[in-house]
N, CA and C atoms as an extended XYZ file, in Angstrom:
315
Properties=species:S:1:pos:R:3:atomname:S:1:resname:S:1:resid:I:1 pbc="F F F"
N        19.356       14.182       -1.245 N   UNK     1
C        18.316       14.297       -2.253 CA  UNK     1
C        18.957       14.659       -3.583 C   UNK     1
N        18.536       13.893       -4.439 N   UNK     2
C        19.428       14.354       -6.141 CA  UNK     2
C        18.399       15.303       -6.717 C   UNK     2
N        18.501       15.505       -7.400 N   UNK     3
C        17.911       16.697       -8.854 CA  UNK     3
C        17.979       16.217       -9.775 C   UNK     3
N        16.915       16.562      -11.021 N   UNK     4
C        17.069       15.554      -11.818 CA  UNK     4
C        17.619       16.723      -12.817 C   UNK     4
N        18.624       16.323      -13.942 N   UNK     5
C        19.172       17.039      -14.888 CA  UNK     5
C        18.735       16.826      -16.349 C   UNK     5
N        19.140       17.671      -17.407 N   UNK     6
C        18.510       16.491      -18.697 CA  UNK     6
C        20.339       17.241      -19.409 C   UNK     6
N        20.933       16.400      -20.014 N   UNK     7
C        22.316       16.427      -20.435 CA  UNK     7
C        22.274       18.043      -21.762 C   UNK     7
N        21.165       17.999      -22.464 N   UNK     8
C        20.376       18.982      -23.288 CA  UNK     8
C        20.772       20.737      -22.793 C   UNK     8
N        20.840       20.673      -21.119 N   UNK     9
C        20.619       22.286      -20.670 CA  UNK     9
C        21.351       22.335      -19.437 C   UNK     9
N        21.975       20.911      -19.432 N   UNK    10
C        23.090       20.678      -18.059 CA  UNK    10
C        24.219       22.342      -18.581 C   UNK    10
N        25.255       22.711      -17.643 N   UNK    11
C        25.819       23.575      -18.015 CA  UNK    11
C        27.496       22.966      -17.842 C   UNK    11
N        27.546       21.758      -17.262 N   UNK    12
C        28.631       20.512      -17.337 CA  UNK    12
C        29.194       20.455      -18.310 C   UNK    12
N        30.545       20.228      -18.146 N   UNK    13
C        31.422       20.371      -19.394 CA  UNK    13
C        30.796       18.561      -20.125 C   UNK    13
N        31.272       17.579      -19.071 N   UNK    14
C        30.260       16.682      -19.623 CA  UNK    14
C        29.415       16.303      -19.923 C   UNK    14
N        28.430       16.998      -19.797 N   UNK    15
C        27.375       17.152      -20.290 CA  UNK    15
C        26.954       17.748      -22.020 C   UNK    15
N        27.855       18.789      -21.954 N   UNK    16
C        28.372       19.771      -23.602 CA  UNK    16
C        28.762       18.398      -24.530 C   UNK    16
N        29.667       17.580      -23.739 N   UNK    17
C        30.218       16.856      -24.768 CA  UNK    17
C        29.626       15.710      -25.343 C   UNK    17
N        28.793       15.067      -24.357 N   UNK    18
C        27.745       14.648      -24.566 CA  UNK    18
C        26.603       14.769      -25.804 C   UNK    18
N        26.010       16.216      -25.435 N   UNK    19
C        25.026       16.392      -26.393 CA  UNK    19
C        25.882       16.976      -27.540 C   UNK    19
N        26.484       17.187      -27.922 N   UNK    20
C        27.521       17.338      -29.162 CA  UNK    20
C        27.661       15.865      -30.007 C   UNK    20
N        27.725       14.976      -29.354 N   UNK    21
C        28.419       13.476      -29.775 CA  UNK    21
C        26.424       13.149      -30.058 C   UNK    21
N        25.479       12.858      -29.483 N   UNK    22
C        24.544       12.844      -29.452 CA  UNK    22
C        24.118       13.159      -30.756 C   UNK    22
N        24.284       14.615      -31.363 N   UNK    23
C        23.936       15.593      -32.340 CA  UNK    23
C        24.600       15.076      -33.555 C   UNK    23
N        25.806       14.464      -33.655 N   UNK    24
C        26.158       13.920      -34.574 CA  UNK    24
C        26.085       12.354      -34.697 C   UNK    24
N        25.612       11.522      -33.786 N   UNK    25
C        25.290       10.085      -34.130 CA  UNK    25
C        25.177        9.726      -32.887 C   UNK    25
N        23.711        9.324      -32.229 N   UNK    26
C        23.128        9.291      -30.714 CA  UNK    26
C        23.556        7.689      -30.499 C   UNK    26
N        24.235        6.691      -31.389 N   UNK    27
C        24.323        5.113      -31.124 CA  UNK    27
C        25.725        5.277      -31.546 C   UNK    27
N        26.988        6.106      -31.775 N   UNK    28
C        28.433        5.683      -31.872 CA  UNK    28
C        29.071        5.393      -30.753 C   UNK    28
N        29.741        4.059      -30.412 N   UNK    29
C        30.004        3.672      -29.739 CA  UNK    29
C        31.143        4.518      -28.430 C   UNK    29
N        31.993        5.734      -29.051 N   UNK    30
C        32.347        6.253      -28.560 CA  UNK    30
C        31.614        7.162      -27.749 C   UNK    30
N        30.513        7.284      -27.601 N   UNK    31
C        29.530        7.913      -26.782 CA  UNK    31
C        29.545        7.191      -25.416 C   UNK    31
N        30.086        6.116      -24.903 N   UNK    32
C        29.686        5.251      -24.014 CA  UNK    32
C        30.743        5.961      -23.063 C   UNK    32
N        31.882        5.986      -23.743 N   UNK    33
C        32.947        6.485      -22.356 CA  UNK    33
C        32.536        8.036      -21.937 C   UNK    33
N        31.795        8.785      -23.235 N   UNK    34
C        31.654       10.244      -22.341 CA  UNK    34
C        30.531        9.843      -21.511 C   UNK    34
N        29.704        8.908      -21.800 N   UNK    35
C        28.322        9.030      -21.149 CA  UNK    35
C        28.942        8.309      -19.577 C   UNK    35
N        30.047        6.912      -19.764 N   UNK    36
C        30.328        6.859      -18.410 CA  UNK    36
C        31.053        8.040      -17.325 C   UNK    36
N        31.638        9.188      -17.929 N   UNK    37
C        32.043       10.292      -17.637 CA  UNK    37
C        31.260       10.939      -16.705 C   UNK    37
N        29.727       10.914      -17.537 N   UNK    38
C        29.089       11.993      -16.914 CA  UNK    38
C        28.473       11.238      -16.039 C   UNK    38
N        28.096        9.858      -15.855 N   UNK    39
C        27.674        9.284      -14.923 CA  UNK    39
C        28.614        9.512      -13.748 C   UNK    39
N        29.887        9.769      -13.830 N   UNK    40
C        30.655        9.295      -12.612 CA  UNK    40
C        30.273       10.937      -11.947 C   UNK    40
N        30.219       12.012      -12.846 N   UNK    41
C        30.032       13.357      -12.488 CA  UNK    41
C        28.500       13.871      -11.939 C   UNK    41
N        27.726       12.981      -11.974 N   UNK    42
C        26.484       12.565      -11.168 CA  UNK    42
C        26.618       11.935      -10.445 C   UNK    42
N        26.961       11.306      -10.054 N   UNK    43
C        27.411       10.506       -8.881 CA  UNK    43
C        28.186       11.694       -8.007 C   UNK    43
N        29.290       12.639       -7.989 N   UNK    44
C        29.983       13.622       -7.372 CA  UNK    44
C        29.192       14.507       -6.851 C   UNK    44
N        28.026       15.342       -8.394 N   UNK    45
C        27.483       16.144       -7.825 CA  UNK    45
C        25.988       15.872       -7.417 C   UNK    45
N        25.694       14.859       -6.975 N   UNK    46
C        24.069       14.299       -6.689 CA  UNK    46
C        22.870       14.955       -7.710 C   UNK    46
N        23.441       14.415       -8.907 N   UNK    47
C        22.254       15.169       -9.602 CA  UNK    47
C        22.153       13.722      -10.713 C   UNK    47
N        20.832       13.423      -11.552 N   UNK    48
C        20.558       12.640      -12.131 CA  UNK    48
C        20.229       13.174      -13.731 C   UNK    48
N        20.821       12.720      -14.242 N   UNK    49
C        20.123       12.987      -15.978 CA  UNK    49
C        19.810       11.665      -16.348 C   UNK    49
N        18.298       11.208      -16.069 N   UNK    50
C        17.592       10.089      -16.726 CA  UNK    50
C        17.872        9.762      -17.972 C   UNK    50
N        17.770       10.888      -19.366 N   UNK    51
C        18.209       10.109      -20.607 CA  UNK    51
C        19.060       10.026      -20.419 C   UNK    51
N        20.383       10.892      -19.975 N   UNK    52
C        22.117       10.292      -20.255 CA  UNK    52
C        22.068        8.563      -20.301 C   UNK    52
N        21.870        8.592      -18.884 N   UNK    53
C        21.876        7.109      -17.677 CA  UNK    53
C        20.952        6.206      -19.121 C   UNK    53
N        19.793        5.835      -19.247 N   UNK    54
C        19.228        5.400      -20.248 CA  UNK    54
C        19.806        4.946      -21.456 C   UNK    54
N        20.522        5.702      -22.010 N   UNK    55
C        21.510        6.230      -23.002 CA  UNK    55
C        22.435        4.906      -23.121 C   UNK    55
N        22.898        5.057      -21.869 N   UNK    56
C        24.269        4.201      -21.331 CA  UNK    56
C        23.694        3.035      -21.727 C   UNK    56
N        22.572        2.829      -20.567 N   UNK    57
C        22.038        1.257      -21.100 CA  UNK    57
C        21.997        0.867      -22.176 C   UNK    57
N        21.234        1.426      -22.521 N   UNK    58
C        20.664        1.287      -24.510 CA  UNK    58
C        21.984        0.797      -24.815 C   UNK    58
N        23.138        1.824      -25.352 N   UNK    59
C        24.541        1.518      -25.778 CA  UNK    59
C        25.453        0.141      -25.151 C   UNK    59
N        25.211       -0.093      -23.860 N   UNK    60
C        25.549       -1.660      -23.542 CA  UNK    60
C        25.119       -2.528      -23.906 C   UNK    60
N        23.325       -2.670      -24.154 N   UNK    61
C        22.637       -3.720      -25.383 CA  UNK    61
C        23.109       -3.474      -26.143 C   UNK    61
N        23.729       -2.732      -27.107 N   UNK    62
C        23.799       -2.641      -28.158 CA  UNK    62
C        25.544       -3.667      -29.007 C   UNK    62
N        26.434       -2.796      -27.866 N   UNK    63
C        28.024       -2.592      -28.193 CA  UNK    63
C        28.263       -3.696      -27.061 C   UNK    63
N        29.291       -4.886      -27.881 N   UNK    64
C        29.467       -5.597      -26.311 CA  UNK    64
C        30.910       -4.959      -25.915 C   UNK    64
N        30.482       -4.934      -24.281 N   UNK    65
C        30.996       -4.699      -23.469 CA  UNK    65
C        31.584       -5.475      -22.381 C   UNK    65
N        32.949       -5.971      -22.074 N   UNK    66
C        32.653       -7.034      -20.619 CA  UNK    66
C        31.502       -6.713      -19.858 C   UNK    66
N        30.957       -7.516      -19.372 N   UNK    67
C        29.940       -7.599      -18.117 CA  UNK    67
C        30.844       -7.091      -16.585 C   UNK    67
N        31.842       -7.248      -16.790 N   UNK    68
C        32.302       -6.798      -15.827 CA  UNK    68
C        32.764       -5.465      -15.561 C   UNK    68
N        32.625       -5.024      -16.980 N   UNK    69
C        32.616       -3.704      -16.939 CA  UNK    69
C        31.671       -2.938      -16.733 C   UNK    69
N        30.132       -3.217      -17.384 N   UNK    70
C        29.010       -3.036      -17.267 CA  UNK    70
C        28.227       -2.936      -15.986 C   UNK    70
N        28.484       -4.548      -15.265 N   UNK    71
C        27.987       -4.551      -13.798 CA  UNK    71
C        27.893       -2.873      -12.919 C   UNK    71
N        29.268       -2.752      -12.464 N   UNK    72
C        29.189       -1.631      -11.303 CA  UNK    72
C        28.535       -0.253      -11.987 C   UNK    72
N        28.489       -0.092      -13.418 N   UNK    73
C        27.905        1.342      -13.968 CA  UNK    73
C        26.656        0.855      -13.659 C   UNK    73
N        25.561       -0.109      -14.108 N   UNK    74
C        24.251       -0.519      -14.312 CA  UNK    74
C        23.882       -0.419      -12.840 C   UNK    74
N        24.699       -0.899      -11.699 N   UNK    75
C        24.309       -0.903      -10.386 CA  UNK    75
C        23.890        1.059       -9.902 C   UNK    75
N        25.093        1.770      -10.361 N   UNK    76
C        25.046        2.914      -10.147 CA  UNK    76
C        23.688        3.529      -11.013 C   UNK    76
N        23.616        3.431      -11.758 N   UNK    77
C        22.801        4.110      -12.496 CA  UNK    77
C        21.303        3.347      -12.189 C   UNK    77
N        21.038        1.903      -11.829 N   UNK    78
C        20.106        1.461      -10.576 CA  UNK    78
C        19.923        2.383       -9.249 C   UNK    78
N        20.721        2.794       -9.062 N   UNK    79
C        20.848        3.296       -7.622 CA  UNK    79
C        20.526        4.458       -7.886 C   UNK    79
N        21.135        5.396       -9.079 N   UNK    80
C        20.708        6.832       -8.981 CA  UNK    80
C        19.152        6.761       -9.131 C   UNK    80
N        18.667        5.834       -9.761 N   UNK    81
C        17.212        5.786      -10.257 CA  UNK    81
C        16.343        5.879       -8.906 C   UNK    81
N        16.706        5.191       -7.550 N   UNK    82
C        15.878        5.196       -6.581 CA  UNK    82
C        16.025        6.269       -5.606 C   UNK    82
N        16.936        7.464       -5.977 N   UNK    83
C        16.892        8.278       -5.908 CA  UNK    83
C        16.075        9.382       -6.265 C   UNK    83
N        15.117        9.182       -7.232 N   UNK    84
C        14.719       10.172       -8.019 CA  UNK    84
C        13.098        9.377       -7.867 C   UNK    84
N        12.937        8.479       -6.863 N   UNK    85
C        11.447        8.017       -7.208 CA  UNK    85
C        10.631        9.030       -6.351 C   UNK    85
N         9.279        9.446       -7.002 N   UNK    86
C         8.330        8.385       -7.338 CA  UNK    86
C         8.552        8.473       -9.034 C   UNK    86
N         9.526        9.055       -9.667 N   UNK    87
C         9.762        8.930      -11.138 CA  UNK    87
C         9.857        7.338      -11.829 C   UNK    87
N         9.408        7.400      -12.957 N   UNK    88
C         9.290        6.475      -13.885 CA  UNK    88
C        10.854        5.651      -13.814 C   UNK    88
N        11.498        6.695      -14.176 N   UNK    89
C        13.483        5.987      -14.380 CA  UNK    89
C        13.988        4.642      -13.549 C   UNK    89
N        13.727        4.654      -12.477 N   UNK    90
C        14.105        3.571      -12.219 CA  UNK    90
C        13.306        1.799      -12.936 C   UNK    90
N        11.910        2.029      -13.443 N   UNK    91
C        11.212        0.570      -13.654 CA  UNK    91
C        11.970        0.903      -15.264 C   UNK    91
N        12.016        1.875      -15.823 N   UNK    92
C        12.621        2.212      -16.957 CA  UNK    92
C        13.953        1.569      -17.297 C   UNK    92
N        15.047        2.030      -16.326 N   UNK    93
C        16.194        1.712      -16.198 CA  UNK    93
C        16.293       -0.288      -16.338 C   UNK    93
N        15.598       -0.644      -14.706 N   UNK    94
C        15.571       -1.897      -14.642 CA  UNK    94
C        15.266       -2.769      -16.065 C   UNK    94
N        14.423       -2.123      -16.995 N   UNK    95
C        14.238       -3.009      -18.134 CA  UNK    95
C        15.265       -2.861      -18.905 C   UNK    95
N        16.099       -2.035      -19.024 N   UNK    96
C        16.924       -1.841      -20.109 CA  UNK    96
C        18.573       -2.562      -19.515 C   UNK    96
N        18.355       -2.988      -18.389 N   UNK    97
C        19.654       -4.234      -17.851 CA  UNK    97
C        19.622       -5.499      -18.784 C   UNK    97
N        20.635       -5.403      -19.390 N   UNK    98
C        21.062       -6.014      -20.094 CA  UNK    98
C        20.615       -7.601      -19.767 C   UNK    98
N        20.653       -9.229      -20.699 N   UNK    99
C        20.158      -10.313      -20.511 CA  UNK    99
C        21.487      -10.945      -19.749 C   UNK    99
N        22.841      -10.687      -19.747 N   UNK   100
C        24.089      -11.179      -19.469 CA  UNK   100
C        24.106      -10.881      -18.117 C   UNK   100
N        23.910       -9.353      -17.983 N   UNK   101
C        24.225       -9.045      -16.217 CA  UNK   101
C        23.045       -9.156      -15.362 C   UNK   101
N        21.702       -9.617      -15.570 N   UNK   102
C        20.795      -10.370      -14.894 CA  UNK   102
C        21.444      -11.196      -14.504 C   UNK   102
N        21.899      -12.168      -15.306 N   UNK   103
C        22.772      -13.600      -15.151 CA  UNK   103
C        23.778      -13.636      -14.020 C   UNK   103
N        24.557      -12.483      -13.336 N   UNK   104
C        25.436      -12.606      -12.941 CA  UNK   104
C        25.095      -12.698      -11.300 C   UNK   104
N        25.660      -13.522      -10.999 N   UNK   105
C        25.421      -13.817       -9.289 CA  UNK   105
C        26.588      -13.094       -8.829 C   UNK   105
């Protein structure tokens, strides 16, 4: 069973660094590798922070990224989402998958 976190009051070092980078410009592209950080550190400790994860997405529409890089985070962060239902995050999440990695068989 996960927990849901918000990156805001996490006590995670990735999480700190996060909302720091956030506080000074919430769309700089260098936000993507701490945010994949803290995804991988949700994934370790079974806990979910919906905006982080969100976050991520948003920033992959935004910044291109290989798709192949994208794929296995978007799957994970799919997956943490059905973790956390009957919450909103996952139909949330699903919309914010990018038009490229739909595409990908």
């Amino acid at each position: 069973m996960s927990r849901s976190v918000n990156f805001n009051t996490s006590p995670s070092a990735n999480a700190t660094a996060v909302k720091a980078q956030v506080d000074v410009d919430a769309l700089d592209q260098s936000l993507i590798a701490l945010l994949e950080a803290y995804l991988d550190e949700q994934i370790a400790t079974s806990v979910v922070d919906e905006e982080a994860n969100m976050t991520l997405l948003k920033l992959y529409s935004i910044y291109s990224t290989p798709v192949d890089h994208q794929l296995p985070r978007a799957i994970q962060i799919l997956a943490k989402g059905l973790t956390v239902l009957p919450s909103n995050f996952f139909l949330g999440a699903s919309y914010l998958v990018s038009e490229p990695l739909r595409k990908v068989r």
